[in-house]
MIRO-322002 format. One record per residue (C-alpha): residue in one letter; x, z, y. Coordinates in nm, 4 decimals. Layout:
% residues N
R r       c1       c3       c2
R A        X        Z        Y
...
This chain:
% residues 69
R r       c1       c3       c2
R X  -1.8896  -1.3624   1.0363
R X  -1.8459  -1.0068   0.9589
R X  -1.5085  -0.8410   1.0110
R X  -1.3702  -0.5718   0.7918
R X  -1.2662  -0.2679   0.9100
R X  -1.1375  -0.0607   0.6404
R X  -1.0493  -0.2720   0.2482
R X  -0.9054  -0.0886  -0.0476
R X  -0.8462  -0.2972  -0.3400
R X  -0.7457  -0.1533  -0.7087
R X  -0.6008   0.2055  -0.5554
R X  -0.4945   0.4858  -0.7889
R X  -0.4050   0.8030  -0.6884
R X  -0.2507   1.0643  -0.9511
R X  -0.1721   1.4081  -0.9100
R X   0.0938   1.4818  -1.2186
R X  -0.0803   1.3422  -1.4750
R X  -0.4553   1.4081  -1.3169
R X  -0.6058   1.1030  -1.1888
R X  -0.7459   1.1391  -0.9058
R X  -0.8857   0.8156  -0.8001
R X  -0.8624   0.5628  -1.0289
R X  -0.8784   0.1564  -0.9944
R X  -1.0574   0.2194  -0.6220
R X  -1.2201  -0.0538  -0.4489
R X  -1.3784  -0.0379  -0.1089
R X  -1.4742  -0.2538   0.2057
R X  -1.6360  -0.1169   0.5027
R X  -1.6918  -0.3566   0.7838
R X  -1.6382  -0.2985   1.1670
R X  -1.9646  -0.1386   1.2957
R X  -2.0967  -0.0243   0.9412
R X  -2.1467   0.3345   0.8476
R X  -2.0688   0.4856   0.5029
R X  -2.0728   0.7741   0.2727
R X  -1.8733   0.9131   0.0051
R X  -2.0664   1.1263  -0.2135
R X  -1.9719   1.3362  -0.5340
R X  -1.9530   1.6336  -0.6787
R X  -1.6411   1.8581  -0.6529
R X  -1.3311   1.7333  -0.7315
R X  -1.4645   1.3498  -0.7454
R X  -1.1617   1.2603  -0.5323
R X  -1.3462   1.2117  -0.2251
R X  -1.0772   1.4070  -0.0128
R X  -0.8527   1.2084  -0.1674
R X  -1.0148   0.9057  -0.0591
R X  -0.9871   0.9584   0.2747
R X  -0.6727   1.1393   0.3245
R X  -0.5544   0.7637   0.1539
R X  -0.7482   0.6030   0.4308
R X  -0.6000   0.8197   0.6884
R X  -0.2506   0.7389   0.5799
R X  -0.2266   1.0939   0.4869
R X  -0.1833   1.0117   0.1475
R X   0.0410   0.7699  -0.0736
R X  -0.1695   0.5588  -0.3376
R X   0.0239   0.3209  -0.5910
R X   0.0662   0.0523  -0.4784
R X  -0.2618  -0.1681  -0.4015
R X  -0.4274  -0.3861  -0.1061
R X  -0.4826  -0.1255   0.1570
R X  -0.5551  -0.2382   0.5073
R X  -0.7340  -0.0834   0.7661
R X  -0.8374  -0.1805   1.1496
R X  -0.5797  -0.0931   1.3680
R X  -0.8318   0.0838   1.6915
R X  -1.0118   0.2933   1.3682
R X  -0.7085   0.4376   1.1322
């Protein structure tokens, strides 16, 4: 049994009225390697500055492994 290390379910992010990331989910498990990829202004940063707790997103399922984030 895999365990996840990093689950986004259904996150939005808006800036004003741009939307940023919209309806975002994601599920990384522990050990596995990803990429975001996108062209400019996709939201990417966005994406992980939400990870990262840098960033608020409305409210969704957001969990992450404790020894990663």
């Amino acid at each position: 049994m895999t365990e996840t290390a990093i689950e986004l379910v259904g996150v939005t992010k808006r800036f004003g009225s741009l939307t940023a990331v919209d309806d975002l989910s994601l599920q990384v498990e522990l050990g596995e390697i990803f990429g975001l990829l996108g062209p400019n202004g996709s939201g990417k940063t966005t994406i992980i500055n939400m990870i990262s707790g840098l960033s608020r997103q409305v409210p969704a399922v957001s969990r992450c492994w404790a020894s990663i984030c």
